[in-house]
C-alpha positions as CSV (number, residue, x, y, z in Angstrom):
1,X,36.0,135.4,107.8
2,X,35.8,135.5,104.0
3,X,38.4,137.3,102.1
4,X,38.2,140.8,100.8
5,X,37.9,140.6,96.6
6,X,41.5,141.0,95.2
7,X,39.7,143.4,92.4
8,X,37.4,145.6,93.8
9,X,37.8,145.3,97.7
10,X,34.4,144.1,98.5
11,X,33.5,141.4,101.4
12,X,33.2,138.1,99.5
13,X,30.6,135.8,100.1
14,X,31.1,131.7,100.4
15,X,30.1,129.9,97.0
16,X,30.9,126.4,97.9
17,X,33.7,124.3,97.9
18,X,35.7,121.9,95.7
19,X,37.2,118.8,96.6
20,X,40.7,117.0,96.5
21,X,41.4,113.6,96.9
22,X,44.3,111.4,97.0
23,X,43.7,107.7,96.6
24,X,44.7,106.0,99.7
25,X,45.2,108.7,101.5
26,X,42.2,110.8,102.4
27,X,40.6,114.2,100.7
28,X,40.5,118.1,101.5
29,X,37.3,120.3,101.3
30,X,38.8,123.7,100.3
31,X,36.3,126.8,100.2
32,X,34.9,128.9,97.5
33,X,34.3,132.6,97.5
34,X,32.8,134.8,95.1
35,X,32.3,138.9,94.9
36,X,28.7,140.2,95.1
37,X,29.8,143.2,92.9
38,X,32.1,142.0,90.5
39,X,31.7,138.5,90.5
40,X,35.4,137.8,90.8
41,X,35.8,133.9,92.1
42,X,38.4,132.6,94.6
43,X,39.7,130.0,96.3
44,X,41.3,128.7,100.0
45,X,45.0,127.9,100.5
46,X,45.6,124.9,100.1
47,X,49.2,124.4,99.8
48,X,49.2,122.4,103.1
49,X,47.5,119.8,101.2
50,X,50.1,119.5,98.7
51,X,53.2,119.8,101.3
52,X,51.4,116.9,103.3
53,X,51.1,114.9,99.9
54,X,55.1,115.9,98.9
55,X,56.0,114.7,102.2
56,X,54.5,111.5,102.0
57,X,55.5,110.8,98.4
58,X,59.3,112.2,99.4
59,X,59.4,109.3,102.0
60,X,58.3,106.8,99.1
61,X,60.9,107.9,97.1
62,X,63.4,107.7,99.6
63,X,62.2,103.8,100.4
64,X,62.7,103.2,95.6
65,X,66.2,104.8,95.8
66,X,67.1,102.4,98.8
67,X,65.6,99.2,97.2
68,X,67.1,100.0,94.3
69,X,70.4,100.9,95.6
70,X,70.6,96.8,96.8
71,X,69.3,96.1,93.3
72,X,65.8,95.1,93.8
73,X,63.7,95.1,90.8
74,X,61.1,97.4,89.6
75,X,58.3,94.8,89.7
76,X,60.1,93.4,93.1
77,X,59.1,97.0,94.8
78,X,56.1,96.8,92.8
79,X,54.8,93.7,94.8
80,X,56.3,94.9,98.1
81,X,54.6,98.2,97.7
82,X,51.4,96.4,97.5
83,X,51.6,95.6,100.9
84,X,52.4,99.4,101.8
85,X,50.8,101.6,99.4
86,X,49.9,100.1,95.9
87,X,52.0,101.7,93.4
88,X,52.8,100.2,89.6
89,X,55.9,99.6,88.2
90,X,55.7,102.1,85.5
91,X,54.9,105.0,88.4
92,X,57.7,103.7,90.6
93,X,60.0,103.5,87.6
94,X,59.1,107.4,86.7
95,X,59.1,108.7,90.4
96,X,62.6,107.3,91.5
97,X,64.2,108.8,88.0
98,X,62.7,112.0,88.8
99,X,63.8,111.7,92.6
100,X,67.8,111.1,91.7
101,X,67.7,113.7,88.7
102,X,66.4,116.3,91.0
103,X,69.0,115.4,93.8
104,X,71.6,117.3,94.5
105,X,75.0,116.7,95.7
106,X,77.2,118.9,97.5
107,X,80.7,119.0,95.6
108,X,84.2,117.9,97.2
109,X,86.3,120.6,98.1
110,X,90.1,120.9,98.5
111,X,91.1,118.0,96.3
112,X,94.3,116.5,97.0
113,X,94.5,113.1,96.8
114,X,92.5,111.7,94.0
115,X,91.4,107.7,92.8
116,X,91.3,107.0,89.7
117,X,89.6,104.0,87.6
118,X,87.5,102.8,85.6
119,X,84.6,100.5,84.7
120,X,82.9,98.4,82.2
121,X,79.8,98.5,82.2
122,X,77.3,97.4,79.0
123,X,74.1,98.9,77.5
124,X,72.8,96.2,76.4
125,X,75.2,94.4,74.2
126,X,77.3,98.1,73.5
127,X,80.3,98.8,75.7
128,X,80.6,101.7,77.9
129,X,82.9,102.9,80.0
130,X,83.0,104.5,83.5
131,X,85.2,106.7,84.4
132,X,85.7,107.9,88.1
133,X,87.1,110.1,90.4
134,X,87.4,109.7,94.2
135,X,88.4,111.7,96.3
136,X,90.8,110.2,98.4
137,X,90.3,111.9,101.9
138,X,86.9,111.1,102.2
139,X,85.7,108.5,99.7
140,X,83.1,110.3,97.7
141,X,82.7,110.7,94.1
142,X,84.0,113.6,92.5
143,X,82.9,113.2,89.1
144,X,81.8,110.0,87.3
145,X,81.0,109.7,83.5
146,X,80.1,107.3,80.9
147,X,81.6,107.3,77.4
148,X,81.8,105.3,74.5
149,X,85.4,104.7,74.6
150,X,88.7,105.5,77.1
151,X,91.5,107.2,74.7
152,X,93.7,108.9,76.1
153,X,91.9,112.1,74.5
154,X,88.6,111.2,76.4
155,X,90.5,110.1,79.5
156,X,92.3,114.1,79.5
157,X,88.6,116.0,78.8
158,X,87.4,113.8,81.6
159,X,89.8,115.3,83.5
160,X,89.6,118.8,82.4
161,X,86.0,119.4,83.6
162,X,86.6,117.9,87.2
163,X,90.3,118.8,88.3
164,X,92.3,121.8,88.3
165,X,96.4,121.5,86.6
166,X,97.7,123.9,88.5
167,X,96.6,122.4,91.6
168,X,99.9,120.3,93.2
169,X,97.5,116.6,93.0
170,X,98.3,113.1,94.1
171,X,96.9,110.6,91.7
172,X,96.7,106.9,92.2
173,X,96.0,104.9,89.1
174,X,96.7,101.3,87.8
175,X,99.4,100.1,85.9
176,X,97.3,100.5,82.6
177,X,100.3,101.8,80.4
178,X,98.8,105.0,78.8
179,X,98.4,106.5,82.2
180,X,101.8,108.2,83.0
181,X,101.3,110.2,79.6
182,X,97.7,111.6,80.1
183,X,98.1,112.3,83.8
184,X,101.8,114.0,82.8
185,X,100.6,115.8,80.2
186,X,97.6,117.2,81.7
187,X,99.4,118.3,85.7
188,X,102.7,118.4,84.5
189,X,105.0,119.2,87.5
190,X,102.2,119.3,89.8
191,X,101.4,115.3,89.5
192,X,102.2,112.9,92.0
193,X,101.3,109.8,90.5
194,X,101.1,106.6,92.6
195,X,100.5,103.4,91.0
196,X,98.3,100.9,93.1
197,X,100.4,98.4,94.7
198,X,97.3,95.6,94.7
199,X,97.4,95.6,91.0
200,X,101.1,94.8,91.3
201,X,100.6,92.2,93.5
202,X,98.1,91.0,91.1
203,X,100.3,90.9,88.7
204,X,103.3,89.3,90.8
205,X,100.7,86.4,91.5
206,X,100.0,85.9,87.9
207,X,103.8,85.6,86.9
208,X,103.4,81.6,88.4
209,X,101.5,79.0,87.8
210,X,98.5,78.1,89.8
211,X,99.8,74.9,91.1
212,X,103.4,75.9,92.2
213,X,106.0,73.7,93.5
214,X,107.1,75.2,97.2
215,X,110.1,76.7,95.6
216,X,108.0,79.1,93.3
217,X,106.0,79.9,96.1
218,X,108.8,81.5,98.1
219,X,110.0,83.1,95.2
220,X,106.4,84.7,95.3
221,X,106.4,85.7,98.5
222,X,109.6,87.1,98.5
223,X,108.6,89.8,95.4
224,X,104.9,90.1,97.1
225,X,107.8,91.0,100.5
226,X,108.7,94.0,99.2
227,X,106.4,96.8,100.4
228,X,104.1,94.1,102.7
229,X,105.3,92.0,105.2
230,X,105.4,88.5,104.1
231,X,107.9,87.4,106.8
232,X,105.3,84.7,108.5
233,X,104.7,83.0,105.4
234,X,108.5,83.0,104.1
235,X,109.5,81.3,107.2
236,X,106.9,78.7,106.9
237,X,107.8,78.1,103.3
238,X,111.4,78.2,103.5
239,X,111.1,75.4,106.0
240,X,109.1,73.5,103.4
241,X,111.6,74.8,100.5
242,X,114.2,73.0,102.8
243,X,112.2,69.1,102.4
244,X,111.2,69.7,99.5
245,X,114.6,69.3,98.0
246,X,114.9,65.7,99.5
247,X,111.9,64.9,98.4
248,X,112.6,65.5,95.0
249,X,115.6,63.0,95.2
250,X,113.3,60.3,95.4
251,X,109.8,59.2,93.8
252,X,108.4,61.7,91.9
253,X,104.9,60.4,92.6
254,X,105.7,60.1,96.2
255,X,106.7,63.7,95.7
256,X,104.1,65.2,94.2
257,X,101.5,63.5,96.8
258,X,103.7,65.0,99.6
259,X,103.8,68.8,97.6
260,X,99.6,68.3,97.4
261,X,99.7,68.0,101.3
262,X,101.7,70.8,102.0
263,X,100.2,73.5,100.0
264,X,96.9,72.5,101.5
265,X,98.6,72.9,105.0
266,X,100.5,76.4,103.9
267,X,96.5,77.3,102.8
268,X,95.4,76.8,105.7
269,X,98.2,78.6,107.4
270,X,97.2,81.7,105.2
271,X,93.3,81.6,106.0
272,X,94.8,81.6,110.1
273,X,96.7,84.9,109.3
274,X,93.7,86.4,107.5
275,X,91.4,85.3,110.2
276,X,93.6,86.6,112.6
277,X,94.0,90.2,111.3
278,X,90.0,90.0,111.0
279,X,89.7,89.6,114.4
280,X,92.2,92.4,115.4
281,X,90.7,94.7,113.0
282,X,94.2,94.9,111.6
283,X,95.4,95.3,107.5
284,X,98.4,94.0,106.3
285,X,101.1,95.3,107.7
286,X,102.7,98.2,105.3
287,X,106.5,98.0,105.0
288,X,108.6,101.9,106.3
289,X,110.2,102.6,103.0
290,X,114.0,101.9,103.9
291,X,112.6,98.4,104.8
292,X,111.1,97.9,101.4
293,X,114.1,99.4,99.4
294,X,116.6,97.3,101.8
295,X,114.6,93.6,100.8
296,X,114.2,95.0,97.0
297,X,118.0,95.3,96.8
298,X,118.6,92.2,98.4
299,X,116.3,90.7,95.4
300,X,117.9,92.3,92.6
301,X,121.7,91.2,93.9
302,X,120.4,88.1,93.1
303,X,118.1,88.3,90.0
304,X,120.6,86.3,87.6
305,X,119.6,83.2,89.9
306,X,115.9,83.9,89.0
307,X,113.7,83.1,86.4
308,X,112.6,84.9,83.5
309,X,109.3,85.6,84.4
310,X,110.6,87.2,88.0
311,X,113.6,88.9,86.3
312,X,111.3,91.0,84.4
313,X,109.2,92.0,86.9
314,X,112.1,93.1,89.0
315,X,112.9,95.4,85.7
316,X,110.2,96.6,86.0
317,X,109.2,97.4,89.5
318,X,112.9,99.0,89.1
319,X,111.8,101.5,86.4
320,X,108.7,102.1,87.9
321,X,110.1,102.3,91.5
322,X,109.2,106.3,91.8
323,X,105.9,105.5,91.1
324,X,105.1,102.3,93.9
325,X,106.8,104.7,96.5
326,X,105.4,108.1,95.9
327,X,103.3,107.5,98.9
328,X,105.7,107.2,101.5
329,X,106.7,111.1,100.9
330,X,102.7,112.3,100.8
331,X,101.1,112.1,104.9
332,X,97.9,110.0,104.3
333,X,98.4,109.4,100.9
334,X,97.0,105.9,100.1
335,X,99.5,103.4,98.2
336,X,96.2,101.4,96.6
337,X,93.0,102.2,94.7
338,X,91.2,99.9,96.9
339,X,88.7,102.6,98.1
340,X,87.7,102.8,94.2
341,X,87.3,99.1,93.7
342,X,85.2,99.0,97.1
343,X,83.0,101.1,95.9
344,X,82.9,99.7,92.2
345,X,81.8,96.5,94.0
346,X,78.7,98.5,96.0
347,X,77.5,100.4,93.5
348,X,77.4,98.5,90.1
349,X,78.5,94.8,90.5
350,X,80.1,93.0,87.7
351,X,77.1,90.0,87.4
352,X,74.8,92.8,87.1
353,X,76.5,95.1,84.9
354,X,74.6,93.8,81.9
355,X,71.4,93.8,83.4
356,X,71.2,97.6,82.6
357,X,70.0,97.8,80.2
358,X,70.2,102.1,79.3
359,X,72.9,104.7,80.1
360,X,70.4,106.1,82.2
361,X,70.0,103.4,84.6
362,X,73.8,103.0,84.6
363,X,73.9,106.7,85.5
364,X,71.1,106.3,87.8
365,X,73.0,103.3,89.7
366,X,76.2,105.6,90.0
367,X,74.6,108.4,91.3
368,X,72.7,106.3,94.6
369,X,76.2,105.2,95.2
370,X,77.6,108.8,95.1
371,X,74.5,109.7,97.1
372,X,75.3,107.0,99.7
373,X,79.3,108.3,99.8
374,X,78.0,111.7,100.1
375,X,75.3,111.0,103.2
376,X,72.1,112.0,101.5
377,X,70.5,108.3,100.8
378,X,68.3,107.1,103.7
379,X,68.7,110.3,105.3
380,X,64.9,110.9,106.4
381,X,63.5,113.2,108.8
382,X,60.3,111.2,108.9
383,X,59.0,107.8,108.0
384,X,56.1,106.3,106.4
385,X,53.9,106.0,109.3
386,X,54.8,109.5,110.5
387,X,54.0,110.9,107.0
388,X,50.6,108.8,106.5
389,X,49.5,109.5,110.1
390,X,49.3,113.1,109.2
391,X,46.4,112.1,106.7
392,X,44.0,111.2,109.5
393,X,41.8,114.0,109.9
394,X,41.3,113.4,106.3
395,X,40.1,109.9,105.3
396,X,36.8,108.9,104.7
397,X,34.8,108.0,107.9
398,X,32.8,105.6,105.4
């Protein structure tokens, strides 16, 4: 039945119709109407026709934000969309910015436990720097930013517009040595900072040389003892520590052949181990804290007999021993920042950190990985097909 006129409440007579089309996809005939008194012109609903076309284009946007989340090209889901539904480069360029500006994602509540790290991203040739927080519980972003430099003033306005200070907050940084004073300064007696214990052991592996003699090794193992258990690998090693010092009585070239062989077998003794925890879906075992302070003393009894190098690390894990332990005394506090640098290496990887080449597509590339943490990429109520099929009743029987 045609409408009454909105003006002077006459019966409206048909006057036509106008036509949409979508490329592709089909087109609408949607009525006219016109008043025989007052002439007042009107059209059909035909909001239908543009839900069906958001639909559809809210699927495509869903399949850019996935390809692009695995670092395909522009031009590369240019080409593939030429097998789907022709789209340019430019459009698909413009339609996935718009689709991850106009997301929305829910914040994390209840912090407690909070990652903290950054990244080094480039702009070209300029250096930027992204700073994160992750929430430690469930492994989604809390806030990310980039900025031109990381002072500690930047680092603490960072920090301001994300966290609250008053809130009792476990933080686990690196050993980067500006950290204590920020994170102090800005919690004050409500921080609980935990420094990762990977980086240490970084750091313990960097205090040797890369080809050791079996003696160094054990001396490495011993310090990378403290809060893992190494006890496999010392046993193995001091049996090789043991030979090693006859064979040093004799040819040294004879010597050096037989230390080649051996760390290549003590290699493959380490890949076993690793394979082995694989396949029992097992980490590293974690030391109990007495454990780890019982095998630390034990070290520094002897630390005159040690070298330099291991003497000061000692000192150091000494000073610093609050802060490799706070863990222990926080239930499901983590002692690394290994969920950060996982998902570092997923969203923005360091061989294509110079590929982008704006902040925005750093920014973009940040926010599909805290889309992924937070559940809402490739979470489709429809796909393609189910969108397009809806079209049917509308393309051209030509």
């Amino acid at each position: 039945m045609p409408p009454s006129c909105p003006e002077c409440g006459a019966r409206m007579n048909r006057n036509g119709y106008n036509s949409y089309c979508k490329i592709g996809l089909g087109s609408v005939k949607i009525g006219r109407y016109i008043c025989p008194s007052c002439e007042e012109t009107r059209e059909e609903e035909r909001s239908f026709w543009e839900k069906q076309k958001g639909e559809f284009f809210d699927v495509l946007d869903g399949i850019y934000q996935l390809m692009r989340l695995h670092h395909v090209s522009y031009q590369g889901i240019s080409s593939i969309m030429e097998l789907i539904y022709p789209r340019g480069k430019d459009i698909i360029f413009n339609a996935f910015n718009d689709s991850v500006e106009k997301t929305a994602i829910p914040p994390v509540e209840d912090i407690q436990i909070v990652l903290y790290d950054e990244q080094h991203p480039k702009e070209g040739r300029t250096q930027k720097f992204r700073l994160t927080l992750l929430d430690g519980v469930t492994g989604r972003p809390i806030a990310e930013e980039l900025y031109d430099t990381k002072d500690p003033k930047t680092i603490a306005v960072f920090l301001a517009q994300y966290l609250d200070p008053t809130k009792r907050t476990f933080v686990v940084t690196d050993l980067y040595p500006s950290y204590p004073g920020v994170f102090e300064e800005f919690f004050g007696e409500n921080l609980i900072h935990q420094f990762c214990l990977l980086h240490l052991n970084k750091l313990i592996v960097g205090d040797f040389p890369k080809n050791t003699t079996i003696e160094q090794e054990l001396m490495k193992y011993r310090l990378l003892n403290i809060f893992y258990n190494r006890d496999a690998e010392i046993k193995v090693l001091k049996g090789m520590a043991e030979e090693e010092q006859v064979m040093k009585q004799g040819n040294e070239k004879a010597y050096r052949a037989w230390l080649k062989k051996q760390m290549v077998v003590f290699r493959k003794f380490l890949h076993e181990q690793e394979l082995s925890r694989r396949r029992e879906k097992k980490n590293l075992e974690q030391r109990p804290y007495l454990e780890a302070l019982v095998i630390f003393n034990a070290l520094t009894e002897e630390i005159d007999l040690f070298e330099k190098p291991v003497q000061k690390r000692l000192r150091m894990i000494e000073k610093k021993w609050e802060h490799f332990t706070a863990f222990y005394f926080v239930k499901g506090a983590p002692a690394t920042n290994n969920r950060i640098e996982n998902y570092y290496s997923t969203s923005l990887k360091t061989h294509r950190k110079k590929q982008l080449r704006t902040d925005k597509g750093i920014e973009n590339q940040m926010k599909l990985s805290a889309m992924k943490r937070a559940g809402i990429l490739g979470r489709c109520k429809k796909t393609l097909l189910d969108a397009f099929l809806r079209f049917m009743p509308f393309l051209d029987s030509g």
